[in-house]
C-alpha positions in Angstrom: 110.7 78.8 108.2 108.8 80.6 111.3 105.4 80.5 110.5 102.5 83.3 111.6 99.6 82.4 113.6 96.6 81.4 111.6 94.5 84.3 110.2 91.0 84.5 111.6 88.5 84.4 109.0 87.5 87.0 106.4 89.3 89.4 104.7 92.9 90.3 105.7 92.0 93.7 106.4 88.7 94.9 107.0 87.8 98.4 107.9 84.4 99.9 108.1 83.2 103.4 109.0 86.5 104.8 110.7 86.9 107.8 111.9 89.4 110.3 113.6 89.8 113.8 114.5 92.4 115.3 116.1 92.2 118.1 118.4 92.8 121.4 117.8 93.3 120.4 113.9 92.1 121.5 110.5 89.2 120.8 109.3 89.4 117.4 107.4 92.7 116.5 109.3 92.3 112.6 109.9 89.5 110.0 108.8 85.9 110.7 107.6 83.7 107.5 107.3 86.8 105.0 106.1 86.0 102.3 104.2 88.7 99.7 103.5 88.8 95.8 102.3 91.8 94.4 102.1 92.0 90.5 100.6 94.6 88.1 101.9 97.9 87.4 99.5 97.2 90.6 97.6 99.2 94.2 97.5 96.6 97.0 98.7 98.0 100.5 97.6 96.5 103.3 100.2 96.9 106.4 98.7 97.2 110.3 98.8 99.5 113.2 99.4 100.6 114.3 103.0 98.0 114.5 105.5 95.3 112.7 103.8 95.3 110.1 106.3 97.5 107.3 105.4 99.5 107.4 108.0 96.6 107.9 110.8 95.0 104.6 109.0 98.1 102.5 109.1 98.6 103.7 113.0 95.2 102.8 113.9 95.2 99.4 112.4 98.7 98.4 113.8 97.0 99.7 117.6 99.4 102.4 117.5 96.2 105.1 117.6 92.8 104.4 118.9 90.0 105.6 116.7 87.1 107.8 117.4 84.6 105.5 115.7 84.1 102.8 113.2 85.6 99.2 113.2 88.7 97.7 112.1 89.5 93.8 112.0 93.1 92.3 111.2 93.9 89.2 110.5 90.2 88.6 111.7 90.7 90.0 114.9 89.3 93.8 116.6 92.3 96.3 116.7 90.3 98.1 119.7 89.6 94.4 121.8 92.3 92.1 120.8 95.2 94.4 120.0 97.8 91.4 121.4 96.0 88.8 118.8 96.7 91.6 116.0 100.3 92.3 116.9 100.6 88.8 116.7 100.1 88.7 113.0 101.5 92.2 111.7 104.5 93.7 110.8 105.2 97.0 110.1 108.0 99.1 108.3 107.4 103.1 109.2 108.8 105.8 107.2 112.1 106.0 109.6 114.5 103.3 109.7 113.7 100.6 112.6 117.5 99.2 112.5 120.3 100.3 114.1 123.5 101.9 112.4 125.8 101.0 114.8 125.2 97.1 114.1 125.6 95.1 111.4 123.0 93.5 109.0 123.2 90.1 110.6 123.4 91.9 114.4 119.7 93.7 113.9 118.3 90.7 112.6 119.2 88.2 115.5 118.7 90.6 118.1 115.1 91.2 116.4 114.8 87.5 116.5 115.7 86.9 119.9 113.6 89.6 121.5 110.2 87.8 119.9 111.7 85.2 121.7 113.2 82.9 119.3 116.4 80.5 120.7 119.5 81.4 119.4 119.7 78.9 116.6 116.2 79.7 114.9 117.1 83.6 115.0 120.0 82.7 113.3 118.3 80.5 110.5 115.9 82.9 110.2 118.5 86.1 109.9 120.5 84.2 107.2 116.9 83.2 105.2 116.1 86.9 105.2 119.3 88.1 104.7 119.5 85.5 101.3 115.8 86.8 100.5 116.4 90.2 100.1 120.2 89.9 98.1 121.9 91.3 101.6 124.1 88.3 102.3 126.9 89.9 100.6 126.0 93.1 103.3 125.8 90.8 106.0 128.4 91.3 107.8 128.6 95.4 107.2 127.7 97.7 109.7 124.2 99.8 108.5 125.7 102.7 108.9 127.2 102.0 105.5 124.4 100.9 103.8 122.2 102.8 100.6 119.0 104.4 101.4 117.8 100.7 99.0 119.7 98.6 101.0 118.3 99.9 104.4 115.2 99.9 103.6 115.5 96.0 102.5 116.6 95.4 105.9 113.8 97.1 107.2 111.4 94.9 105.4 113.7 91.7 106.6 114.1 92.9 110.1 109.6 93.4 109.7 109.6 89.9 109.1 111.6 87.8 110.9 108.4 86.5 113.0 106.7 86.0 109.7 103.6 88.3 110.0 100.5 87.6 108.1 99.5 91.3 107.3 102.7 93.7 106.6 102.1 97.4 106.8 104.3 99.3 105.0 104.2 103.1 105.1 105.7 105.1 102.4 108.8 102.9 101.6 110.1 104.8 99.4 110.5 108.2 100.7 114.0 110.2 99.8 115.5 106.9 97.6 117.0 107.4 94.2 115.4 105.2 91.4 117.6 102.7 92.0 116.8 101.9 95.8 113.0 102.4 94.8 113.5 99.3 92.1 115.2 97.6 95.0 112.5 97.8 97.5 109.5 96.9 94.9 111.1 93.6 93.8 111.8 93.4 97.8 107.4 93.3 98.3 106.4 91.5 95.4 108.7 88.7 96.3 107.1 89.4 100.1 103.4 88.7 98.3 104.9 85.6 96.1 105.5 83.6 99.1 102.1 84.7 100.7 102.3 87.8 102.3 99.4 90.8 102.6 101.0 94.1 101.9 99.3 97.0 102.6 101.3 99.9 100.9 101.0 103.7 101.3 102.8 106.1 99.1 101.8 109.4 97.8 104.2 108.0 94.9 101.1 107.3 92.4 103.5 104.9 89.9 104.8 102.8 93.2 101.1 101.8 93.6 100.8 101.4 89.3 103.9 98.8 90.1 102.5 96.7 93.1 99.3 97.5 94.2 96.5 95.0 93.3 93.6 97.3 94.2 94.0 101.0 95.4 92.0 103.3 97.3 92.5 107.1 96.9 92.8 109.3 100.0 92.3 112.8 100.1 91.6 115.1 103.5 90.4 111.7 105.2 88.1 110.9 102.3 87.9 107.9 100.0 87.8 109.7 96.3 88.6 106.6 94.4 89.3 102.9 94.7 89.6 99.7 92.1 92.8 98.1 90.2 94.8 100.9 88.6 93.0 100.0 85.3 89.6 100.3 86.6 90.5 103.8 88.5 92.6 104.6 84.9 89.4 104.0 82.8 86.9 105.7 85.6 87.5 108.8 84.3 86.9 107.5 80.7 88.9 108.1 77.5 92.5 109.2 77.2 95.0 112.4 76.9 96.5 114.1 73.9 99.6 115.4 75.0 100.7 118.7 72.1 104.3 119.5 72.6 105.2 123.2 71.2 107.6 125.0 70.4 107.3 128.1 72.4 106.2 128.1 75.9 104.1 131.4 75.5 101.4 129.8 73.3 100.3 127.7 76.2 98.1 129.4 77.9 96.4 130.4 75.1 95.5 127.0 73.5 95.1 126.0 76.9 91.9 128.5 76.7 90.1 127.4 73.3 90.6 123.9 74.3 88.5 123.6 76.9 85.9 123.2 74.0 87.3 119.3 73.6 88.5 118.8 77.0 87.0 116.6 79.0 88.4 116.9 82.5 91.3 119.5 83.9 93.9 119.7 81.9 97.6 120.3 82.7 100.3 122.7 82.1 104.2 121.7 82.0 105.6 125.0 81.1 108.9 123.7 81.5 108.7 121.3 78.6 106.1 123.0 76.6 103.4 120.4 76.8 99.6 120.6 77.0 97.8 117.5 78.0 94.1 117.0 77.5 91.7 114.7 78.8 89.3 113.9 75.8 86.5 111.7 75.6 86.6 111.0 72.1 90.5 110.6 70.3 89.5 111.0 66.9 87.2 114.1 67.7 89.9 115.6 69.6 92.7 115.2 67.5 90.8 116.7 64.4 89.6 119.6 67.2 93.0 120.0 68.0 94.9 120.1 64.5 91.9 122.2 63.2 93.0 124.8 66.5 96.5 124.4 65.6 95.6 125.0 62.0 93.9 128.3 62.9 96.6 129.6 65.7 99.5 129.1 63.0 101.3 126.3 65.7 103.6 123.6 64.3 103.4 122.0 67.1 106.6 120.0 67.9 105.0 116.4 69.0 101.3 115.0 69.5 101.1 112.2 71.4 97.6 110.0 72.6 98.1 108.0 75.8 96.6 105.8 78.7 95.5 108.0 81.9 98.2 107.9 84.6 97.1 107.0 88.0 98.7 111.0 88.9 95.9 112.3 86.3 93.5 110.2 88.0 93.7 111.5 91.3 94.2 115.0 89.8 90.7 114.3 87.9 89.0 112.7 91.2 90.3 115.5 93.3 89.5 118.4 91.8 86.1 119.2 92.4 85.3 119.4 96.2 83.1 117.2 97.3 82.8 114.9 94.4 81.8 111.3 95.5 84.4 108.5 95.3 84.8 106.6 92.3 84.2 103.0 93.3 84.9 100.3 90.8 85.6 97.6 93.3 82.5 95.5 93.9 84.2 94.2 97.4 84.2 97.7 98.5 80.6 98.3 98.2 78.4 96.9 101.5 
């Protein structure tokens, strides 16, 4: 197996401080005082929704962008001085496809192989050790061009490591793939991190990071709003959510309105199923505040339900008050 040039020391990622603007832009458009620690062999989940800067960050620290300020070190190395040591030891798999339709599984893979320079028989080992490692030797010989959106994206991730990198990049993977290619592509990276790999992973798809990410930081408008595991970032906001299910959508808004009295956080509306759910600090308390509201309003309501945080409530929670400082549960993050 091709093996990666040795890491330098430290952290696998290690970002202090960046920042980036870009001209003629809204305010908030690209990084504000980023903060990032990324520990080798682990699944980092950078997220946010579109234009919070995950892309921008991923683009600086693969030397794709320069930034305006701040330092960055992959792989132990300065992405602004010694950009050809970190594209020694990075891979990366962007939102569009890198292969080419036109060729087939095998054909991208040994021509990846031979242009960083590998003879013709270690491409070939190496296509045929990717190609088993990602379930495509059965695809091998098919052109792309008939591949699933699941299937192409595993190539990509193959094709991203045929010279074995030490830090893989991987920017929104799962973008426009049915449930089926997105199960593909997460067993795809957690096999990449079993045999040693750093994955950096960003996705505005909060359960993708829930399913792979190790530790997550929170993204919104270039701001870190919230980092730690998902449990830590799921218990920052303290207690759970009673989710009331009823039977007519008009009743919503107004139980919406006297429970703010229980609620502790912002609650949310799903008019198309009926369903209230409220952040409470206290589950007892708010499920005898609730039945007594029920009780009162005349509501059989048709299911009550007590639950975990999701990650999406999370960043909903973290996100909706401007300004609001980041939620840090991750002692490594803290300088």
């Amino acid at each position: 197996m091709h093996q990666p040039p040795p890491p330098g020391p430290g952290p696998a990622v290690d970002v202090r401080g960046l920042r980036k603007q870009y001209p003629r832009s809204p305010a908030g458009t690209g990084l504000v005082e980023l903060d990032l620690r990324v520990d080798a062999g682990t699944v980092h989940g950078l997220l946010g929704p579109n234009g919070a800067g995950k892309s921008t960050t991923v683009r600086i620290l693969t030397t794709l962008t320069r930034a305006d300020g701040g330092t960055a070190r992959v792989a132990g190395f300065d992405v602004r001085t010694q950009g050809r040591e970190v594209r020694r030891r990075i891979g990366l798999v962007g939102q569009a496809a890198a292969v080419d339709d036109v060729l087939t599984g095998r054909q991208n893979l040994l021509l990846i192989g031979r242009l960083n320079h590998l003879s013709a028989a270690a491409a070939a080992r190496r296509a045929d050790e990717l190609l088993q490692r990602f379930s495509l030797t059965d695809a091998a010989a098919r052109k792309v061009d008939g591949y699933s959106g699941g299937m192409r994206r595993r190539l990509d991730l193959a094709a991203a490591l045929v010279v074995a990198p030490t830090v893989l990049f991987v920017d929104e993977p799962t973008t426009g793939l049915d449930p089926q290619g997105r199960r593909e592509v997460w067993a795809a990276i957690r096999e990449l991190v079993g045999s040693g790999t750093t994955v950096l992973l960003t996705t505005q798809y909060l359960e993708e990071a829930d399913q792979l990410a190790d530790r997550i930081t929170m993204l919104s408008a270039g701001r870190v709003v919230g980092r730690g595991t998902p449990e830590e970032l799921k218990s920052a906001i303290g207690g759970d959510w009673l989710d009331v299910t009823l039977p007519d959508p008009a009743e919503l808004e107004r139980l919406q309105r006297a429970a703010q009295r229980f609620a502790a956080g912002e609650m949310v509306v799903d008019e198309a199923t009926a369903q209230l759910r409220i952040p409470v600090a206290d589950r007892t308390r708010a499920l005898v505040a609730l039945s007594t509201l029920l009780g009162e309003y005349g509501i059989d309501p048709l299911d009550i339900a007590v639950r975990r945080p999701t990650l999406d409530e999370v960043f909903l929670q973290l996100t909706s008050t401007t300004g609001r400082p980041a939620a840090d549960t991750d002692e490594a993050a803290r300088r």
